[in-house]
C-alpha positions in Angstrom: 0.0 0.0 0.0 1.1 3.5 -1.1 0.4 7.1 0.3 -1.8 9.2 -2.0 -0.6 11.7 -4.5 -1.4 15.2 -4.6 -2.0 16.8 -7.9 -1.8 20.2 -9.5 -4.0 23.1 -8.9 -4.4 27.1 -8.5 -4.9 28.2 -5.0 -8.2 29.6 -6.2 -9.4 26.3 -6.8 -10.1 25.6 -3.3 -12.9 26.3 -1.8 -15.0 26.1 1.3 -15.4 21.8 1.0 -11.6 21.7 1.9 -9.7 21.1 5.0 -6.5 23.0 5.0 -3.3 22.3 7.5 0.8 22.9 6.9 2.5 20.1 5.7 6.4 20.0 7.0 9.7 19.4 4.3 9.7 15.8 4.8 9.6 12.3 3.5 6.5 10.2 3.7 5.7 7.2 5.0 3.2 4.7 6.1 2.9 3.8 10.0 1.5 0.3 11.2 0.5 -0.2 14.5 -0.4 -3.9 15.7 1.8 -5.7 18.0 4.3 -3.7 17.0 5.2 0.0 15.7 7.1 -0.4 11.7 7.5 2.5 9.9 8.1 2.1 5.9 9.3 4.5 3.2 7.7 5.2 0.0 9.8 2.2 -1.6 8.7 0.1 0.4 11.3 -0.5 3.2 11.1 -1.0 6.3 12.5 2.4 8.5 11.5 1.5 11.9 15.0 0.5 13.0 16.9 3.6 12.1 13.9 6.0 13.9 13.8 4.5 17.4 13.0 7.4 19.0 9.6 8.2 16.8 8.9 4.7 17.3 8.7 5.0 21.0 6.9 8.4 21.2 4.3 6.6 18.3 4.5 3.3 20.6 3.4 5.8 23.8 0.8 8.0 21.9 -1.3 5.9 19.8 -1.1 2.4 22.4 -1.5 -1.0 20.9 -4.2 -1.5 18.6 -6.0 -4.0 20.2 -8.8 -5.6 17.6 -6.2 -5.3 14.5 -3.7 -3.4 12.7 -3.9 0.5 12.7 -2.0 2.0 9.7 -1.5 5.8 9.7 0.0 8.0 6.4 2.8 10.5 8.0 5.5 12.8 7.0 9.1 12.0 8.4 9.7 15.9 8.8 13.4 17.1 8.0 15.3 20.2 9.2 15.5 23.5 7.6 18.0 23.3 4.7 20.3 25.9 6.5 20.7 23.7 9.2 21.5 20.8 7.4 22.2 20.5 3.6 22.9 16.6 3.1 19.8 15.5 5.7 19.9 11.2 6.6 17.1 9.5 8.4 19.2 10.1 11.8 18.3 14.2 11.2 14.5 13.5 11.3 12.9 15.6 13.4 9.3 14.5 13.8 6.7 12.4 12.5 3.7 14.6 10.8 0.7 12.5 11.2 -1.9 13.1 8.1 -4.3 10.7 7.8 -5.6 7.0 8.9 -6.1 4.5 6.2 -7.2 1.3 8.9 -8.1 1.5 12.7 -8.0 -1.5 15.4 -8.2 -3.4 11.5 -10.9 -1.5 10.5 -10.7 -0.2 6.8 -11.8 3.9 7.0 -10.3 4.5 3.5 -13.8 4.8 2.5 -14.8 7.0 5.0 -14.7 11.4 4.6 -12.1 13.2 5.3 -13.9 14.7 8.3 -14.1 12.1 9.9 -10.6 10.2 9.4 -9.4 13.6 11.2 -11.9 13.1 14.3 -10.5 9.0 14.5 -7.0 10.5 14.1 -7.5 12.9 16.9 -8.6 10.3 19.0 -6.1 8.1 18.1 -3.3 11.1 18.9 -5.5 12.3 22.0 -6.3 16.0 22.2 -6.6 19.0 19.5 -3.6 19.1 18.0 0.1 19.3 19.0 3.0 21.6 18.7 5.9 21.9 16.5 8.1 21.1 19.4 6.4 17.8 19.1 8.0 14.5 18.1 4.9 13.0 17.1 3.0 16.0 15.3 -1.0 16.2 14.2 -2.1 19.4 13.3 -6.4 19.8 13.4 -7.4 21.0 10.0 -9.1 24.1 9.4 -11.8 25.9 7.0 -10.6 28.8 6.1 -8.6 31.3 2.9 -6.5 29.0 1.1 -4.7 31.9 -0.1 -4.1 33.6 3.0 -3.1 30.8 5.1 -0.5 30.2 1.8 0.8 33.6 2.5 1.2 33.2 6.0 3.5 30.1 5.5 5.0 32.3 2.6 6.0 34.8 5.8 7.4 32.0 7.8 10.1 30.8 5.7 12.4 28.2 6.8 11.5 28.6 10.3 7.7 27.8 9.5 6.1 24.8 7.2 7.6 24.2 3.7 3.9 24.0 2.4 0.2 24.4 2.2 -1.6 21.0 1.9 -5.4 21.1 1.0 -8.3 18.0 0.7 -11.6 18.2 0.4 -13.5 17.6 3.7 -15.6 14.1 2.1 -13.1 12.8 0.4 -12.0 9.3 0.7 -8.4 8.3 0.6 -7.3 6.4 -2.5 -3.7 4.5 -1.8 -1.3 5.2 -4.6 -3.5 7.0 -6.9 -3.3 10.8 -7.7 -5.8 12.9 -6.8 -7.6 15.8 -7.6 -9.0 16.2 -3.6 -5.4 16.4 -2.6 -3.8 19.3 -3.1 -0.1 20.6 -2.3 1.1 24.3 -2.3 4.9 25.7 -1.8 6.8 22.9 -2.4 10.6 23.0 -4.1 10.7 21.6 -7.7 12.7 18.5 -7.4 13.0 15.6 -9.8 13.7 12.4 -8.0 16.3 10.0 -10.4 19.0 7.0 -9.6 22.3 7.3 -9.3 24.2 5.6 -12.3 27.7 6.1 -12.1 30.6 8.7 -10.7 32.5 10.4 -13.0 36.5 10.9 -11.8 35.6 14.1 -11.3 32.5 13.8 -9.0 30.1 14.4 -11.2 27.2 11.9 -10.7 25.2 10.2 -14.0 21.9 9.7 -13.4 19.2 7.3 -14.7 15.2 8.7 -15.0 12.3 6.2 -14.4 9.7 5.9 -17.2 7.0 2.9 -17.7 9.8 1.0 -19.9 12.9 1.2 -17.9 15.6 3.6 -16.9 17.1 5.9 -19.6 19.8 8.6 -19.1 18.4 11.6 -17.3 21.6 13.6 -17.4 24.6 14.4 -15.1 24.6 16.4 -11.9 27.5 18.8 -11.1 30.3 17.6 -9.3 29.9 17.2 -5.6 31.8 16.9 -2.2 29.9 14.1 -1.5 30.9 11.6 -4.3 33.1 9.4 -2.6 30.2 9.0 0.2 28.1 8.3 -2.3 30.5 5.9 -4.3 30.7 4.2 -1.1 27.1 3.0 -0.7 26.8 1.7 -4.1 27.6 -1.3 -6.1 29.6 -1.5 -8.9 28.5 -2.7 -12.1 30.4 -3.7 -15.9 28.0 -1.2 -17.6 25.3 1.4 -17.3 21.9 0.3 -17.8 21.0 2.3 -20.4 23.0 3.1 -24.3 26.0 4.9 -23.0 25.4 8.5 -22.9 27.4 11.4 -24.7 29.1 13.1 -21.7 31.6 15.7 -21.7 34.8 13.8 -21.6 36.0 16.9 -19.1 34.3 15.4 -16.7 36.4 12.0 -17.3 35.7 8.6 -17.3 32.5 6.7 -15.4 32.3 4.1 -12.7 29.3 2.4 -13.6 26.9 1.5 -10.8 23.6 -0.7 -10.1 20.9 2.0 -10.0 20.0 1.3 -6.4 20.1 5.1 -4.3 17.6 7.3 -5.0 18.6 11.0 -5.2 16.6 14.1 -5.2 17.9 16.6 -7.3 17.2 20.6 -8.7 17.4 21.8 -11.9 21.2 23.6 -12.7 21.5 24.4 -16.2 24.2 26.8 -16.3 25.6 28.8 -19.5 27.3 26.3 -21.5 25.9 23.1 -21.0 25.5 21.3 -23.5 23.7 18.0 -23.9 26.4 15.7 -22.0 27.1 18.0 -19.5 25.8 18.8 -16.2 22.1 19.8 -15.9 21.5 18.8 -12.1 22.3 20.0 -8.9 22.2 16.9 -6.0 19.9 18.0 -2.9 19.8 14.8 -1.0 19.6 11.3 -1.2 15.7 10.2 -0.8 16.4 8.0 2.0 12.9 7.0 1.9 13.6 5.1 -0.9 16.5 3.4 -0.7 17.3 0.7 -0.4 14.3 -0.2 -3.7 12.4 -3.3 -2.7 12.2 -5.6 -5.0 8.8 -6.4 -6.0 7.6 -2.9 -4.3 7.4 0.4 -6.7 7.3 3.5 -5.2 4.8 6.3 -4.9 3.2 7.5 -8.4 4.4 9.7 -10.8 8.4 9.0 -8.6 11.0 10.1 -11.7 9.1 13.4 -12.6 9.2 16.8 -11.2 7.8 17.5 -8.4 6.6 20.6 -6.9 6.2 24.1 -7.7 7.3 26.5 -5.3 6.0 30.0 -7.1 3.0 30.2 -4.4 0.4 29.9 -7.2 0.3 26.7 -8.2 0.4 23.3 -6.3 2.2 20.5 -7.0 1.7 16.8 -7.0 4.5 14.4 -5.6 5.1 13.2 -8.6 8.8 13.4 -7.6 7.1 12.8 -4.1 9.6 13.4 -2.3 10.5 16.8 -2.1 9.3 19.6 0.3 6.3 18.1 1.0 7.3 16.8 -2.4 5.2 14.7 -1.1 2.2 14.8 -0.4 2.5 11.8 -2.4 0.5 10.0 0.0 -2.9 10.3 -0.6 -1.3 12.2 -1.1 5.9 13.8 0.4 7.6 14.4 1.1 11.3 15.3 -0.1 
């Protein structure tokens, strides 16, 4: 099961029938609660392990469910940028609770909006919580779409990284894009695999479509290469038709397209067409390692968010800013 994916809209679009609440810079997940708490990423893994402390507050908060399995979409919220460029699951700051898909192993997909909020809050216990919180709800309000985006806007890095909007009777729809979701402010991120390491850092990346992975271009050289290097495997060739790249940037250690990276568009005066076009923002931990047999949240490969303050933006890269609301609605 996958979180829903929020699509593309004008701020004007929403009206009175939707709930609006701040949605965190983060990396979405799905929580299950039965006998035990596991936390798992958009690809599928299992993140429980490396979160122990959102495990225990989630453990605490919510209790055991005691007629079945309570599953719960969230936000893995990460720090401001300024604080810390290169963010890892160990920099996770909170879990942003957004929704409940089953409760005590009840199925409530079908269910409103309205009233997955009221079980949530019950679930949570109390009206809301702060942003001080480790385990995070906010209560969804009524209200100006466009003001409260403004508002946010004011924040900045200190506040929320965006402005996420559903309809007040919709039902949530795992995996699927949709139109009652709607995300606001995020950063425009493409989310790709890393292919290779050039000898001089630069990083060669593959792009997701429905027939396989095809060269998606070459980030700028980075710092980080050789940590990046490190966590992947090496392989004979690339697993596309070897790209034209600038032979400045020298020759290409081929890897198996297994870390996920979340990247911004960089295309500086005098690129050409094999030369760098991407600028590396983090890996999407939240996604690697792939599972096999487990695809990731829809539209994963494509841009993803529009940070201009008019539009909103789907996950489709899901994972940035709230990149994601790629549950129902992502994170990074």
């Amino acid at each position: 099961m996958l979180p829903v994916v929020a699509d593309e809209a004008e701020l004007a679009q929403v009206g009175d029938d939707f709930l609006l609440s701040p949605l965190a810079d983060g990396w979405r997940c799905l929580v299950t609660i039965d006998d035990r708490v596991r936390v798992r990423g958009r690809g599928g893994a299992d993140l429980s392990a490396r979160l122990p402390s959102i495990v225990a507050e989630l453990a605490r908060r919510c209790g055991r469910a005691r007629a079945g399995a309570t599953i719960l979409d969230g936000n893995l919220v990460l720090p401001p940028a300024a604080e810390n460029d290169a963010p890892g699951l160990g920099d996770v700051v909170a879990l942003e609770l957004l929704d409940v898909l089953c409760c005590d192993g009840r199925d409530v997909t079908g269910q409103p909006l309205r009233e997955r909020q009221a079980l949530l809050r019950r679930l949570v216990g109390g009206t809301g919580s702060g942003d001080d919180a480790l385990v995070r709800w906010h209560a969804p309000w009524r209200g100006d779409a466009r003001a409260a985006f403004a508002q946010l806007a004011r924040a900045g890095a200190a506040g929320h990284a965006a402005l996420l909007a559903r309809r007040a009777e919709s039902r949530y729809r795992p995996g699927r894009r949709s139109r009652d979701w709607l995300v606001f402010g995020t950063r425009e991120l493409a989310e790709m695999l890393l292919c290779g390491v050039t000898a001089t850092g630069a990083l060669v990346l593959g792009a997701p479509t429905p027939h396989g992975l095809v060269f998606g271009g070459v980030a700028w050289p980075t710092r980080r290469w050789r940590e990046l290097a490190a966590r992947c495997t090496e392989a004979d060739a690339p697993p596309f038709p070897e790209p034209p790249i600038w032979p400045s940037l020298g020759g290409v250690l081929w890897a198996r397209p297994e870390l996920w990276l979340a990247l911004a568009p960089d295309v500086r005066d005098g690129s050409g067409r094999g030369g760098p076009r991407w600028r590396l923002v983090r890996v999407q931990e939240d996604l690697t390692p792939p599972v096999p047999g487990v695809a990731p949240a829809s539209g994963v490969g494509a841009s993803s968010a529009n940070a201009s303050g008019g539009r909103a933006s789907g996950a489709r890269a899901s994972g940035a800013g709230a990149s994601a609301a790629s549950g129902q609605g992502g994170a990074r």
